[in-house]
Structures are given as C-alpha cells and as structure tokens.
C-alpha positions as CSV (number, residue, x, y, z in Angstrom):
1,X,16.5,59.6,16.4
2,X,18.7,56.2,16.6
3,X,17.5,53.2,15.1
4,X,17.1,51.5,18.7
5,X,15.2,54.5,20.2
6,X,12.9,54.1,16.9
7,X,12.4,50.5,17.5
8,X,10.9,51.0,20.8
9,X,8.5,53.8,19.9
10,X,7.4,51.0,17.4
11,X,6.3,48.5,20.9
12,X,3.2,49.2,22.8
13,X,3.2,49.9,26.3
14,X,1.8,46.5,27.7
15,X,5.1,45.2,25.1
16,X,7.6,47.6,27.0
17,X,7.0,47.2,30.0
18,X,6.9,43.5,29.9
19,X,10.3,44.1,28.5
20,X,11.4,46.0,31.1
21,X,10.5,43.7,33.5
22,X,13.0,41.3,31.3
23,X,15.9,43.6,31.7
24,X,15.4,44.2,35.5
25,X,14.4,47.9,35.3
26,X,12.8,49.0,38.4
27,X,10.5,51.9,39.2
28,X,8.3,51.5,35.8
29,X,5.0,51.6,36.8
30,X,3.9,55.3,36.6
31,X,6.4,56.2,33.9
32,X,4.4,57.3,30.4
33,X,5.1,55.5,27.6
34,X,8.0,58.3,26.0
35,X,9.8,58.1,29.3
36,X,9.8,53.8,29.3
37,X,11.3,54.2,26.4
38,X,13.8,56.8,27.6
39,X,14.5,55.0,30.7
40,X,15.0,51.6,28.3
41,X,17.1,52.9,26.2
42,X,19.5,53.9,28.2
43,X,19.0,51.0,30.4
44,X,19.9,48.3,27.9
45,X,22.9,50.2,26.4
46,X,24.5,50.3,30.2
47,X,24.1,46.5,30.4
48,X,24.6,45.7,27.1
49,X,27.5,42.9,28.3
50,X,24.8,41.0,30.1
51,X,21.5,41.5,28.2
52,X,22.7,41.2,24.3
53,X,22.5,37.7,24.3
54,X,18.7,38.0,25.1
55,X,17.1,37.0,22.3
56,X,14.0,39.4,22.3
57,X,17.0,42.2,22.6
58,X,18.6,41.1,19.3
59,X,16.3,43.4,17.0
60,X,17.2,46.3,20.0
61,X,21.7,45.5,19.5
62,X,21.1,45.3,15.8
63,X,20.8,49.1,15.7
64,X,23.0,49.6,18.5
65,X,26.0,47.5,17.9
66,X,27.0,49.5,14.5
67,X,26.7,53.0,15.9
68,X,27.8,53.0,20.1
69,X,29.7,49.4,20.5
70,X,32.0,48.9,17.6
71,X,34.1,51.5,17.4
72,X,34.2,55.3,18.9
73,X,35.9,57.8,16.7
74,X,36.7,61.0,17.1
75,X,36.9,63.5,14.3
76,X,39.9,66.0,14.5
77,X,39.7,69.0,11.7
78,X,42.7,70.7,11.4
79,X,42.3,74.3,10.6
80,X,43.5,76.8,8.2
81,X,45.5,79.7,9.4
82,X,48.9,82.2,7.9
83,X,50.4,80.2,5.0
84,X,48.5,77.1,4.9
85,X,45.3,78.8,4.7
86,X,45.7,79.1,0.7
87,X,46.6,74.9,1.2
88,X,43.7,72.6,0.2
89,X,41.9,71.8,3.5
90,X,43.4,68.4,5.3
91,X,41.1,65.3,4.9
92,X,39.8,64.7,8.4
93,X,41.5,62.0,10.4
94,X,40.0,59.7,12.6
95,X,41.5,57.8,14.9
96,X,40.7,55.1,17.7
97,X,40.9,55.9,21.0
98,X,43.2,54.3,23.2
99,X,40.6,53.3,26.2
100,X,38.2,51.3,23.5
101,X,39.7,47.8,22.4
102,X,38.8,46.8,19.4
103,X,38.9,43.0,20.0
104,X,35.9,43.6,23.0
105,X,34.4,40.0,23.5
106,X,31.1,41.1,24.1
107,X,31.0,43.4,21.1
108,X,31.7,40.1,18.6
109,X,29.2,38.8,20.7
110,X,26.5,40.8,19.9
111,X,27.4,40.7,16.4
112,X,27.5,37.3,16.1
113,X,24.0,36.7,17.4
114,X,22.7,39.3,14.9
115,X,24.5,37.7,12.0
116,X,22.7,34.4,12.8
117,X,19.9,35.5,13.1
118,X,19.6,37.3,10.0
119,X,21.6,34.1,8.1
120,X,20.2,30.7,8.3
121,X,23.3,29.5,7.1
122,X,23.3,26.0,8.6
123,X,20.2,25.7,6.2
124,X,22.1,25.7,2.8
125,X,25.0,23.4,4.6
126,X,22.6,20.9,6.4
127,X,19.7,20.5,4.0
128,X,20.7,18.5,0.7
129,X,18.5,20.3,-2.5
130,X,16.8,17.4,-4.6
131,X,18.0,16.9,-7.9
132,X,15.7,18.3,-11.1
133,X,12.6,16.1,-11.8
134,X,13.9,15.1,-15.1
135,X,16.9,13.4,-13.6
136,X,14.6,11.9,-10.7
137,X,12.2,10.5,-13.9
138,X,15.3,9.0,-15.3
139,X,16.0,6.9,-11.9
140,X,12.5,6.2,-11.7
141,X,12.2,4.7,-15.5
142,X,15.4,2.9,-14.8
143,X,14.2,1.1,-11.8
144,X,11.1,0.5,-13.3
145,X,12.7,-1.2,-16.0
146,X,15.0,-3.4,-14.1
147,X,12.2,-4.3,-12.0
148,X,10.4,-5.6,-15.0
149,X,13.7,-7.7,-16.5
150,X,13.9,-9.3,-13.2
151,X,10.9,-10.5,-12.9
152,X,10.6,-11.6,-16.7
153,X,13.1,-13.9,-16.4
154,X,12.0,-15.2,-12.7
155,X,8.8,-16.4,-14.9
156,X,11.2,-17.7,-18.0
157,X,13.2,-19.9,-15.5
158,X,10.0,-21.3,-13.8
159,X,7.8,-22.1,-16.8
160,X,4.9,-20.4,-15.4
161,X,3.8,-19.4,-19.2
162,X,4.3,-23.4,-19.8
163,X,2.3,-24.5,-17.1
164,X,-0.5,-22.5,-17.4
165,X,-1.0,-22.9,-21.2
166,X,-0.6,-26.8,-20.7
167,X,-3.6,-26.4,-18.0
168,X,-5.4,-24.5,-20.2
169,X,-5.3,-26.7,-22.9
170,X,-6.4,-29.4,-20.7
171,X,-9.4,-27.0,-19.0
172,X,-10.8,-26.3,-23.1
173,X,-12.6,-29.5,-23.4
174,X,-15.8,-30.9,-22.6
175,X,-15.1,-33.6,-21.0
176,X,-12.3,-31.4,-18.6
177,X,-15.9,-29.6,-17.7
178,X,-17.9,-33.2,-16.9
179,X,-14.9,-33.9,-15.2
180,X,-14.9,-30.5,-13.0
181,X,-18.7,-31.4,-12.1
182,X,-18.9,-34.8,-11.5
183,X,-16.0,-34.0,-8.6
184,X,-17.8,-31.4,-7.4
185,X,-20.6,-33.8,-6.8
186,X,-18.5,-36.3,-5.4
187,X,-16.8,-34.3,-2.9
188,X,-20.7,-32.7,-1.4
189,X,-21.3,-36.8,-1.5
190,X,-18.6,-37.8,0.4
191,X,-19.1,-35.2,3.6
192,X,-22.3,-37.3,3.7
193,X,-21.6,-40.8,3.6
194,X,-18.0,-40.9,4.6
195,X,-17.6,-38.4,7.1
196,X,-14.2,-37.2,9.1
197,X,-13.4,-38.2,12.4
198,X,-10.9,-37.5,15.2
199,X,-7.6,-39.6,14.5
200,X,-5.0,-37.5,16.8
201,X,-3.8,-34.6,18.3
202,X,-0.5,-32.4,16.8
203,X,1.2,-31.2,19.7
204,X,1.8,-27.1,19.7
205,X,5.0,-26.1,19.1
206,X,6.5,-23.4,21.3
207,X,8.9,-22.0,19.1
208,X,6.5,-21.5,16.0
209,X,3.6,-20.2,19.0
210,X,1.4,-22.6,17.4
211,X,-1.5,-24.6,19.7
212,X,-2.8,-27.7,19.9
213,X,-4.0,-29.2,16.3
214,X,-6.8,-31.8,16.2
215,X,-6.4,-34.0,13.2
216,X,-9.5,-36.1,11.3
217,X,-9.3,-38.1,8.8
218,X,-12.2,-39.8,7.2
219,X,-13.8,-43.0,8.7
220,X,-12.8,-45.6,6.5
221,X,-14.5,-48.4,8.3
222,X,-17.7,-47.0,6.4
223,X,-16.5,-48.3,3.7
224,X,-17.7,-51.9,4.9
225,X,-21.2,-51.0,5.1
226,X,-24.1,-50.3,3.4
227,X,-24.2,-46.5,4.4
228,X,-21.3,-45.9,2.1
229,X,-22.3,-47.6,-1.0
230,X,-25.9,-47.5,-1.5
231,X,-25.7,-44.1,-1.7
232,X,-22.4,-43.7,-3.7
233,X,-23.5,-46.6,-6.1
234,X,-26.8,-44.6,-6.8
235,X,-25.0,-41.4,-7.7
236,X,-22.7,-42.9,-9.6
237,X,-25.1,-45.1,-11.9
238,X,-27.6,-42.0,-12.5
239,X,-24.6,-39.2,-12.8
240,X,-21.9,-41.2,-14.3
241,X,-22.8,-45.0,-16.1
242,X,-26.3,-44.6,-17.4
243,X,-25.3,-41.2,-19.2
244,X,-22.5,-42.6,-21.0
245,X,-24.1,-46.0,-21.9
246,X,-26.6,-43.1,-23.8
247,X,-23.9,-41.3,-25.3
248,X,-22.6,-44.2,-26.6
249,X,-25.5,-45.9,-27.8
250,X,-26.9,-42.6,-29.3
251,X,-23.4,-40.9,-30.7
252,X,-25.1,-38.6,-33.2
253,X,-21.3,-37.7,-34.3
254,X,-21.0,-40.7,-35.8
255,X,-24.3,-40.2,-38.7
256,X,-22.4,-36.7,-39.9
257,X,-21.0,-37.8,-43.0
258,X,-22.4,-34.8,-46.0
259,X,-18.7,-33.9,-46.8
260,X,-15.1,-35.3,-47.2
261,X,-14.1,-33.1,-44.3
262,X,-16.9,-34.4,-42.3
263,X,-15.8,-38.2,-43.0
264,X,-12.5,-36.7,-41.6
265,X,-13.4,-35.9,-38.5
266,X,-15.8,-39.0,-38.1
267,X,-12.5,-41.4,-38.2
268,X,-11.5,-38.9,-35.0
269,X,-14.9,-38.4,-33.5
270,X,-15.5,-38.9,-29.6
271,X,-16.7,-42.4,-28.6
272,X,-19.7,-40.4,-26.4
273,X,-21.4,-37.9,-27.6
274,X,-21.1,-35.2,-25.0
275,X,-24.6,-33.9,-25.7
276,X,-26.3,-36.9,-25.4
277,X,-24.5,-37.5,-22.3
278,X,-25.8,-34.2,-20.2
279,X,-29.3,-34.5,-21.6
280,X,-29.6,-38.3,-20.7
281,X,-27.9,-37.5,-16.9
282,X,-30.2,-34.7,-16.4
283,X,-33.4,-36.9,-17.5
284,X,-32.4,-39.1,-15.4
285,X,-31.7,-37.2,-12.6
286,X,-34.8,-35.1,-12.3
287,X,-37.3,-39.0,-12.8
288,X,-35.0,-40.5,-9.8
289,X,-34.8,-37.5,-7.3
290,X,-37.3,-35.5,-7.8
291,X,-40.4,-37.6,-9.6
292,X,-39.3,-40.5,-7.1
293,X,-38.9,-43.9,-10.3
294,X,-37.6,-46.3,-7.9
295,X,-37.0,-49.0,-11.3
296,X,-38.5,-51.6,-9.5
297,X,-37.4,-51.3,-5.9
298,X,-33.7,-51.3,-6.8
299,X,-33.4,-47.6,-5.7
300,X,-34.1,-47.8,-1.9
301,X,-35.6,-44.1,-0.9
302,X,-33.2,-43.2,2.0
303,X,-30.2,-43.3,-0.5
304,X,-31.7,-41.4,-2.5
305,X,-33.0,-38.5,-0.1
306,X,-28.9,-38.9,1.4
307,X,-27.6,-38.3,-2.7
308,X,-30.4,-35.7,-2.5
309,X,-29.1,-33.9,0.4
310,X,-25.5,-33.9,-0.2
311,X,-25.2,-32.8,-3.4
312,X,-24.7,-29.4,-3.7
313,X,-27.6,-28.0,-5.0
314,X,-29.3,-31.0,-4.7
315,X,-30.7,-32.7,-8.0
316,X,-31.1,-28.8,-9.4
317,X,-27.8,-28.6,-8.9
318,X,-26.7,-31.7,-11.0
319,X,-29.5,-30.8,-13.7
320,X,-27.4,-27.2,-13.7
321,X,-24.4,-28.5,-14.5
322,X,-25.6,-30.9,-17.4
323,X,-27.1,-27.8,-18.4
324,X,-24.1,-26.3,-18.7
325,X,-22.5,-29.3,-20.4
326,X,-24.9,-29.6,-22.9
327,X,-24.2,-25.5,-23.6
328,X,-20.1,-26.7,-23.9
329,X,-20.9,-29.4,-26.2
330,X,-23.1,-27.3,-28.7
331,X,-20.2,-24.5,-28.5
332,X,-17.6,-27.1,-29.4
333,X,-20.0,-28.3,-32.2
334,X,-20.4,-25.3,-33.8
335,X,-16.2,-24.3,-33.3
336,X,-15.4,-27.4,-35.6
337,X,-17.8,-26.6,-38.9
C-alpha cells in the first residue's frame, strides 16, 4: 500500500468525495468508499501537472512525488552463467530512462510546494528574536537613569528646590497664616460690595478656534459710595484694627522674663501677641454679628448682615479661622521653650 493510497483510506467518505468534486472526477456518486479511493488515486496521479498546486492535494504529492514523479529506474541484474558464475555477483545498475527528464518543471513544482509547507522558513528570516531579558533590563536601567539625570538638573537650573524652601519659610509663621485668612475674607467680601461687570468683548480668533470672550472687570465707581465702604470699613475694624490694638495692648510675651534665655527672646519678641490677637477678633466677631452690639449706632445693621453674608462661612467662619490661629500661636509658643 503507497503512502498516497493510505492517506486517502485515512479521509471519510463525505471528505472524499468533496475532494473529488475538487479534482473534477465524474461519475462518483454510487461508487463505495474503496472504489473513490481507487478511482482518486489514479485520478490525481494522471493530472498531477494541473492539480499539484492544489493546496488540499499537497499532503496527497507529498507521498507521491518521491516514489512515481522523480525519477523511474529500472533495475537490470546481470546473471551468472559458464565462467563468470564462480565471479562475485555484479552490483545492480540502475539507470535513467531516456523518455523521463530529469529537469520536469512540474516535478520541482510539486516539490517545492511540499518543501514550504513543511518549512516556514520565511519565519526565522522575517521575524527578529528579542534579545535575553537581562540585556533588555540593562537598557531599561539605563534609560531610567538618564531620565532621572535629566530631569535633576532641569530642577538645578530652575531653582525649583530654592523657591519652594523660600515659600516655605515664608508659609511657617503665624502671621503668614492671619495673613492667608484675612484674604480669604476679603476676597468673599469683595464679590459682595464690589461686584464685576461687563467692560468688553475679546473678539474669537479663527486661527486658535477660540469664540467670543466677555470680559468684566470690577465696578470701581462703587468705590464712591457708601455701599463699598460701610461694609468694608466694618470688616476691617472687627477682623483686622481692634484685634491688633488687643494684641498690642495685652502682649503677654513681653511679662516672660524667669530666665537669661527668656530675656533673650524678649529683646526679639513680636510687637502683637498672636494669641491675644485671634481671641480678641473672634470675641469680637461673635458680640457684632451674631449677638447684634451695634457700639452705639456706629455699626448700621445692613452692613453688617452684607459682612455677614459674604464672608465665607459667615461669622463661623471668621471665628474658625481665629480658632485656628490661636492653635498656630500656642504651637509656635511651645516650639521656642
């Protein structure tokens, strides 16, 4: 049994004579399954020329190229007989026949396509291997660390370290903190008694696909009437003059004197005492805005319900933040013993 015979006995029925249909053999219907294969075998090796390039035939010319297509040989024995009998027997010959030639295009054909298709060898050629991963580590590490030089000295040659240890040597006080909260304040105050208006229009600009930009800026002519300063001349006195006037008055920094090193830091003491300073603003606060002391008439009650309002937090929120001053200054206290 060849190899392509055994091949076929290997297909089903419903495969053969799909295949047969392929190879345009006719008359297959009523055939068994031995005689298909019969009457494929000897079908495809007739028209092996047209059909080898098939490629659901390759597995089929793989086991018939070596054996019928190649090369036909014939065996010639040469016999023993009078004196040469007593000879050693003559190797066996073989020898090509004439009508067969050896160069047959569709014979390289057919063993071209089988090569290829047992030999991926455009994979090895095409596809580069990656390196080892200890060589791809050492690119990686090197990358990293050039990556880390560069942007080292991008931060040396702007003085980022500079700037932000200046600003946070300016942000470590207690008076940068007052500061921070008395703006807040004033900026919730100033949406409320010297609001923005519509000044002009930007025109878009077609090339950056930008629109039409409304500009405001705020109404300064507020700033000639009594809608601007009553209210900003009340916040100011009860968050700003009357606490320091206290800390100034009542600097309990100035009485600690129970060591040399104390009488030190006197000469360099504060000229307000921080503490003093949030617990008079928040006393103050909480008798104007929320228990209503109008000193007399001299604080009218809409400014005070407008300071009330626009304030962030409203008075709670300004009797927060002296409560967090008042924290600062005790912290700072404690720091310097």
């Amino acid at each position: 049994m060849s190899g392509a015979a055994s091949w076929l006995q290997k297909q089903r029925k419903s495969e053969l004579m799909i295949l047969a249909e392929k190879v345009g053999l006719r008359n297959f219907d009523n055939l068994r399954k031995s005689d298909l294969e019969v009457a494929l075998d000897e079908h495809m090796r007739a028209n092996h020329t047209r059909l080898a390039k098939h490629p659901d035939l390759i597995p089929f010319y793989m086991r018939v190229a070596p054996t019928t297509s190649l090369v036909k040989k014939e065996i010639i024995a040469i016999a023993p007989s009078g004196e040469e009998a007593h000879r050693p027997r003559a190797r066996r010959t073989t020898r090509v026949r004439d009508d067969m030639d050896p160069t047959d295009d569709s014979d390289i054909e057919i063993i071209k396509t089988a090569l290829d298709s047992r030999t991926p060898r455009t994979f090895t050629s095409n596809v580069r291997l990656p390196p080892s991963p200890t060589l791809i580590a050492d690119v990686i590490d090197r990358q990293t660390e050039n990556m880390r030089s560069s942007m080292s000295r991008v931060w040396d040659r702007g003085g980022i370290t500079e700037y932000a240890e200046s600003t946070r040597d300016f942000l470590s006080t207690v008076a940068s903190i007052e500061s921070l909260a008395l703006i807040i304040e004033a900026f919730g105050l100033r949406s409320e008694v010297l609001p923005m208006r519509y000044a002009f229009t930007l025109p878009a600009i077609r090339a950056l696909r930008t629109s039409d930009l409304p500009v405001q800026i705020p109404d300064l002519f507020l700033l000639l009437t009594s809608a601007f300063w009553s209210p900003f001349l009340l916040w100011v006195t009860t968050s700003l003059l009357l606490p320091l006037a206290f800390g100034y008055f009542f600097n309990l920094t100035l009485t600690a004197k129970h060591s040399q090193a104390n009488r030190l830091r006197t000469a360099q003491a504060a000229p307000f005492d921080p503490l003093t300073f949030n617990v008079a603003k928040a006393l103050i606060t909480w008798l104007v805005y929320s228990q209503g002391v109008n000193v007399g008439g001299l604080v009218g009650e809409e400014s005070v319900l407008k300071v009330n309002a626009s304030v962030p937090g409203g008075y709670q929120g300004v009797m927060i933040g002296a409560g967090i001053g008042a924290l600062t200054s005790l912290y700072e206290a404690v720091l310097r013993k």
